[in-house]
C-alpha positions, 0 to 999 in steps of 0.5 A: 862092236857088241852088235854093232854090225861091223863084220869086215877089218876097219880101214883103222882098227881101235882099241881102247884099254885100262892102263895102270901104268904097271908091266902088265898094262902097258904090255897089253898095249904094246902086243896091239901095237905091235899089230898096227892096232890104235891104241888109246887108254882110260885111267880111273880115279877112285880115291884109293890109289895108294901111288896118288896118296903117296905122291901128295904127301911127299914132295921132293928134295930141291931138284928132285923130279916130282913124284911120277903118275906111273899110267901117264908115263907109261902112256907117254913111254907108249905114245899113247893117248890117254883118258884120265876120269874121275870115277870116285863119286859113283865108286862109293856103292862099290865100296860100301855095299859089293855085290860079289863081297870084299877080298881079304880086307875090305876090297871089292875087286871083282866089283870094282874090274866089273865096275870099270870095265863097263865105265870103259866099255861105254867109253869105247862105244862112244868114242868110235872104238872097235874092242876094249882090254885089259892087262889082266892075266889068268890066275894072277889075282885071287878075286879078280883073274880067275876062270870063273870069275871073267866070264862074270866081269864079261857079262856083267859089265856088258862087254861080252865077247868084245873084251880082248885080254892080250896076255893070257889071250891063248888060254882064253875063248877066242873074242869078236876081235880075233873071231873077225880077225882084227886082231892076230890071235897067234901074236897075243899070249898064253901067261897064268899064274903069279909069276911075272918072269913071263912078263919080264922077259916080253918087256925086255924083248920089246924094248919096255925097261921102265915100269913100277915093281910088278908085285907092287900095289895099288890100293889102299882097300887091300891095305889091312891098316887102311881097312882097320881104319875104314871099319873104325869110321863106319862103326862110329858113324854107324853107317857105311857112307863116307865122303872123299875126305873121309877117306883121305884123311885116313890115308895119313897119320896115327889114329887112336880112339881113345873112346868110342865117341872120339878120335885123334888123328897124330901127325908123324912127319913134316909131310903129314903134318903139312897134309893134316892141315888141309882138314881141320874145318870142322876138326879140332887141332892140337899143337904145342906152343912153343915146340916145333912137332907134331900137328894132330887133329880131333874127330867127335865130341870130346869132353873137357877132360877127353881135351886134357888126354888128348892134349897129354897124347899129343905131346907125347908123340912130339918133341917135348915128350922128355919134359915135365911139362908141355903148353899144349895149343887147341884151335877151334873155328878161329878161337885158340885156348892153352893147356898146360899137360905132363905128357903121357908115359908109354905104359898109359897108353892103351893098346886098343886105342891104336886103330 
């Protein structure tokens, strides 16, 4: 592979490729199965799956199955080996500082494919297999999947001419693999475009009927709210580091910024509440005494009267929002103090401080 010297068909042909457990992976898999190829897939863990945030947060009702892991159960519905790595740490410097800039929010999607397909290719190279793909499609993406953008994703993640792409293959220059004749360039696919009819119509014929909603997201970056609230955390550190707790705290709740030296984060639901417990190290908490509600979290360095608004924010957005008057608790580092506030009117609370 990439120069490795084998020119003649393997007694076993292996492939290795990124599965997102979406339609489109998995049909990438299933078209090199289809030709008798050995299949394995790598999964990466950046800390910006909006599918493992979600699955934290919520647990099921009593009898309910746990929330699903869509490229493990695609890997399982495949038969399929997979590889699940955790590439979270080296992922910061494709966040914070792109070579080929964000998308329309704060998404670094042509670094991060080019950032993965090298992880993978690597993999692959180490792990004895022959070709690396993806279930990318021409035209489908605006940064990632486009004409000018895979040649770049080719050749700077070091996998040139040995990244096969298997649904929009015919549209493509053909790679070593189909060069060699390993993989049958007439069974792989001509797709482009937006529309996932295509895709729809192969996995019916295939016999693939349990996949996640094509059109669905993935991650949190090309979120505008989840954006918003990463360019508030790097204004207020005055830098563009974070660390993974960072950015799993902003993944839940309701942020308000009341002042440019402090933060509220408000619980909205049992499920959040219960998941901002998981930071109050080195946080402020706030909670009403003798009210079941909300949980919120303080960020910063307030002041004794920031302490009050917060206290009074707080209980507005808990039960006692109706009452004249609501005990506010404030935990801090295994010390407790008690506030007694009116909570805050609707029309008191600034629009700007919503982040």
């Amino acid at each position: 592979m990439n120069g490795g010297g084998v020119v003649e068909r393997p007694e076993r042909v292996r492939a290795l490729g990124l599965l997102s457990g979406g339609l489109d992976s998995t049909l990438a898999a299933r078209l090199l199965m289809e030709q008798g190829i050995e299949v394995e897939c790598v999964n990466f863990h950046t800390g910006f799956c909006i599918q493992s945030h979600t699955g934290a947060m919520r647990n099921p009702k009593p009898g309910a199955p746990p929330p699903r892991h869509d490229a493990l159960h695609a890997a399982s519905n495949l038969g399929v080996r997979l590889h699940l790595v955790d590439i979270a740490e080296d992922y910061v410097r494709i966040v914070t500082d792109p070579k080929h800039g964000y998308g329309k929010h704060l998404n670094p999607c042509l670094d991060c494919k080019v950032f993965m397909v090298h992880k993978a290719f690597e993999m692959a190279r180490t792990m004895g297999f022959h070709f690396l793909f993806t279930g990318e499609v021409l035209g489908q993406r605006p940064m990632s999947q486009r004409r000018d953008t895979f040649p770049v994703i080719d050749r700077e993640s070091g996998a040139a001419g040995w990244l096969l792409r298997p649904l929009t293959a015919l549209r493509l220059p053909e790679t070593e693999p189909e060069k060699l004749g390993w993989v049958d360039r007439s069974r792989l696919m001509g797709f482009s475009g937006r529309n996932r009819k295509p895709q729809m119509a192969l996995a019916a014929r295939l016999g693939i009927r349990e996949y996640p909603s094509p059109a669905g997201g993935c991650c949190f970056l090309t979120d505008e709210n989840y954006a918003r609230k990463l360019r508030d955390l790097w204004s207020f550190r005055g830098s563009r580091a974070y660390a993974m707790e960072d950015i799993l705290l902003l993944k839940a709740g309701r942020h308000l910024r009341p002042a440019p030296h402090f933060k509220l984060v408000i619980g909205r639901d049992d499920a959040e509440n219960h998941f901002l417990t998981g930071f109050v190290d080195g946080r402020l908490r706030i909670r009403a005494r003798d009210l079941p509600g909300s949980i919120t979290l303080v960020e910063g360095t307030p002041s004794a009267d920031d302490l009050t608004l917060a206290c009074r924010l707080a209980a507005r957005f808990g039960k006692g929002r109706e009452l004249p008057e609501v005990a506010m608790v404030i935990d801090s580092g295994g010390q407790s103090e008690v506030r007694v506030v009116t909570p805050m009117a609707v029309h008191e609370i600034r629009e700007e401080w919503y982040i």
